[in-house]
N, C-alpha and C positions, 0 to 999 in steps of 0.2 A: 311367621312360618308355622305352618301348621300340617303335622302328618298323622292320620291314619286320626282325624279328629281333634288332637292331642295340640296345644299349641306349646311349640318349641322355643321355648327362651330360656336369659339366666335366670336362675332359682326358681324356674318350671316346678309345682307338683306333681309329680308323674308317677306318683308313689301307686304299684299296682296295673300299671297301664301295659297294654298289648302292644308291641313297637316289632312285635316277629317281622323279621328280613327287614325292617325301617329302613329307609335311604337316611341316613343323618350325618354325612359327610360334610366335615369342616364344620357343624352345628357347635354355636357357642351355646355351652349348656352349663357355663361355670354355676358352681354351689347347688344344682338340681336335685332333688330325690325324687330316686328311681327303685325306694323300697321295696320289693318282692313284684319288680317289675319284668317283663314276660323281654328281653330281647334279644332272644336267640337266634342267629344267624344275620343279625343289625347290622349293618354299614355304619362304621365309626371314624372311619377312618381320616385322622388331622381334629376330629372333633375336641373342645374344648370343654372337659369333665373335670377342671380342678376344683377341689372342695366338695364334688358330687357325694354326693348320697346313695351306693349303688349295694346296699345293706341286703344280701340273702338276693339280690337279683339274680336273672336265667340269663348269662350271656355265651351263652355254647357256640361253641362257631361261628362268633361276631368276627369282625373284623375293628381290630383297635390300630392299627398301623398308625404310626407316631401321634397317636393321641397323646394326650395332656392329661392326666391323673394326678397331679401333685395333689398331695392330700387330702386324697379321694380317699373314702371309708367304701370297702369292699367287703366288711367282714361277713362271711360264708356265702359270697358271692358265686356261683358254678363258671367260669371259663373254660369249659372241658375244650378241648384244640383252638381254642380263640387265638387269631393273629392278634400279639402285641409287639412285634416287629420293632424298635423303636420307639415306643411306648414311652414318655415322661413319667414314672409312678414315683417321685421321689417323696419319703414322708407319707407315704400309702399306708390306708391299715389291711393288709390281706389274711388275716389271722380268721383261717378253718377255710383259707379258699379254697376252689377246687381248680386246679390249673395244670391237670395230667394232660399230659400231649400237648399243651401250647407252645405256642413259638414264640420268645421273647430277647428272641438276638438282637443284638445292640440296644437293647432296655433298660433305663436308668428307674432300679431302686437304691440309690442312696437315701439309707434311712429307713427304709420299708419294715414294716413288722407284717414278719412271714410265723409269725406262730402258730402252729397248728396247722399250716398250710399244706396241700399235697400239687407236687408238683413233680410225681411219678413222669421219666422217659418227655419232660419239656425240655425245648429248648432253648439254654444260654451262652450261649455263646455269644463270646464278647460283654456280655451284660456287665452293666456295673450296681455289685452286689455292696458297694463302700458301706460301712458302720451297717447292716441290715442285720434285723435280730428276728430267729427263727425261734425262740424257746423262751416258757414263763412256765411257771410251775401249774397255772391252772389251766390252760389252755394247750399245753405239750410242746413238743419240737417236730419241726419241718419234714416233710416227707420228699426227699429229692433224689430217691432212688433211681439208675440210668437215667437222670439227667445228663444233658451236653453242655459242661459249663467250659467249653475250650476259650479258654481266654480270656475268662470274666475274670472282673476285679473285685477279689471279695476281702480287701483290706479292712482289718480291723472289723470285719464281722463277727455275731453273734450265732455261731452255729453246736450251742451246744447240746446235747442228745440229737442231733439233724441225721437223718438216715439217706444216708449218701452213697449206699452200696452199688456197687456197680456204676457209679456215676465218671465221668469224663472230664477231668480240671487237668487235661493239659494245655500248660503255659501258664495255667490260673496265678491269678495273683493272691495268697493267702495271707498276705503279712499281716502280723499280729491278729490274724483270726483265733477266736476261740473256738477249740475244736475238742471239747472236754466231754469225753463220753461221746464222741460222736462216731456214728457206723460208719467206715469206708473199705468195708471186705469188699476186695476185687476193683477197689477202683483205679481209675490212671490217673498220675499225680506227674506223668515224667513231665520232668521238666520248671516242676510248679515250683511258684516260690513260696514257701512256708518257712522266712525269715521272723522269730520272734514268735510262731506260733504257740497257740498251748493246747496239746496234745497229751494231757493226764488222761491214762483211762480209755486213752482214743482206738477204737478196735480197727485196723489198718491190715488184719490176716490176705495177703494173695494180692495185699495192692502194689500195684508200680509205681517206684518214686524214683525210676532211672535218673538221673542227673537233676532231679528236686534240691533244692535249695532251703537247708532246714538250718541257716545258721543261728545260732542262739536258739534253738528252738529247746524249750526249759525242761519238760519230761517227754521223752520218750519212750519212757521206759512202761509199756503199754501193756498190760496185763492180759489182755487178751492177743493181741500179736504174737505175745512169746506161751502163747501155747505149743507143745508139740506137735499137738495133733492139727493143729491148723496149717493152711498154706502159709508158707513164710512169703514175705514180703521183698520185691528185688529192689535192693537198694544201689544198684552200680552206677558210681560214678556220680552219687548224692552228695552234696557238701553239706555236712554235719559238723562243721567249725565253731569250736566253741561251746557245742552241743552239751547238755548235760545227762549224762547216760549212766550214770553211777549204777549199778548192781543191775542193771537190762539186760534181758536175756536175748543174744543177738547169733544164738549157735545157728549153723546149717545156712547163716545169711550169707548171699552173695554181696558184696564189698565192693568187689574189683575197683579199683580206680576211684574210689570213693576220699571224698576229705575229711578230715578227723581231726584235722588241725589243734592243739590246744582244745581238742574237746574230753571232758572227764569220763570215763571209762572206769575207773577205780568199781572194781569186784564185779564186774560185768562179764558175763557169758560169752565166749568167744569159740565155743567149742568147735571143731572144723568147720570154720566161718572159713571164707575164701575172702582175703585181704589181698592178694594179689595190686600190685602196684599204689596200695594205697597211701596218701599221705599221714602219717601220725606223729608228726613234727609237733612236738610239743604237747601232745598230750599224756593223760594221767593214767596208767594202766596197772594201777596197783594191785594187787590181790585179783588182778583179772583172770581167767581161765581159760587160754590161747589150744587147750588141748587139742592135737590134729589140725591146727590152722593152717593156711594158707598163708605163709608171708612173705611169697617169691616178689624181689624188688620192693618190696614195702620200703617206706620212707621212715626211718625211726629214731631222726634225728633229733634229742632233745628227749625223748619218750621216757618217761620214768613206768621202768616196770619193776619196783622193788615188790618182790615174793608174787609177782605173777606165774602161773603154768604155764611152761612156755611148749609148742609143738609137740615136743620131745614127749615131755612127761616132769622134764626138771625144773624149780624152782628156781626166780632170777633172785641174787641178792640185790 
């Protein structure tokens, strides 16, 4: 097969080659380089690029629709609005791509190294993001500001420093993601599970974790969230079971309906926090600071609050 001169097979040279608007549908191109290769606005679609060689190439509004990319090397590849639809990228190296405005719903990177990647307002939805690591110290952390990760699975991902501001993980699956230092002012979390996550450091100011799922999640106690000056974050109806919240500053948070189950609270900020119906069955609220709180119907069965400030102003023995 041969297009635009160019003959198309596995482990093709194509390193450099003009393929702009290419038909290359269903093209088996396993292990190919396509080095600083021109194929913007290419038809890819189904095409078979595992092990490709697609280092610094032009693929702007190609069309990749369930391509095969398994450990394809992309790195600073352009995909600016590219359909990856679909896409197989598992074990990709995408680190410095350019993947602002792509569409990459139901695309498997399990495994992907997205370091350095910018994937400003893409979308993933649905994607499965399993084990993918956004950050290395020479190369940087991931750019995924208003991205749409509704529903992606990003278990056990590597998203540390990842700038996720204003980004969309509702339903996302976060378990045991690392999210250490990572941006998420404003983002939407309801619903998400961030079971085991680690959230040291993680700046989370104005985001929505409505009924998120943070159990066992190790620090919360996020240095930048509990700013005053910043938007506080709504946490109603979060399950925070088992949570470790030791000295967090969680004043002016709304709660409501929130679980707290056997989660440690000890000398943590509570200042008119609104608890309203929440469960605190079992947990630790020592030396906490309940001043002005909210704790109509609160569940505080079990709760140890030796020498916390309670509503009032008075000290519990």
């Amino acid at each position: 097969m041969e297009v635009n001169g160019y003959k198309i097979e596995p482990g093709a040279n194509l390193d450099g080659a003009n393929l702009t608007q290419a038909n290359l549908t269903q093209a088996n191109l396993f292990g190919a380089r396509f080095n600083y290769s021109n194929l913007v606005g290419a038809r890819l679609k189904g095409a078979d690029l595992t092990c490709a060689d697609l280092t610094y190439a032009k693929l702007a509004d190609a069309n990749l629709t369930e391509a095969k990319l398994v450990g394809a090397k992309l790195t600073g590849a352009n995909l600016e609005n590219a359909n990856l639809t679909g896409a197989n990228l598992t074990g990709a190296n995408l680190e410095n791509v350019n993947l602002v405005g792509a569409n990459l719903e139901n695309a498997n990177l399990t495994g992907a190294k997205l370091t350095g990647a910018n994937l400003t307002k893409a979308n993933l939805t649905r994607a499965n993001l399993t084990c993918a690591m956004s950050y290395s110290y020479y190369e940087g952390s991931a750019q995924l500001s208003q991205a749409n990760l509704t529903g992606a699975n990003l278990t056990g991902a590597g998203l540390t420093y990842a700038n996720l501001e204003g980004a969309n993980l509702t339903d996302a699956n976060l378990t045991g993601a690392n999210l250490t230092w990572a941006i998420l002012t404003g983002a939407n979390l309801r619903n998400a599970n961030l079971t085991n996550a680690e959230l040291g450091d993680t700046e989370l100011s104005g985001a929505n974790l409505t009924e998120a799922k943070l159990v066992g999640a190790e620090y919360l106690g996020l240095a930048h969230l509990i700013s005053e000056d910043s938007p506080r974050p709504n946490l109603t109806g979060a399950n925070l079971t088992g949570a470790n919240l030791e000295g967090v500053n969680l004043s002016n948070l709304d709660l409501t309906r929130a679980w707290l189950v056997d989660a440690n609270l000890e000398g943590a900020n509570l200042t008119r926090a609104n608890l309203t119906d929440a469960n605190l069955t079992g947990a630790n609220l020592t030396d906490a600071d309940l001043t002005d709180a909210i704790l109509t119907d609160a569940n505080l069965v079990g709760t140890n609050l030796t020498g916390a400030t309670m509503p009032d102003g008075t000290i519990h023995e």
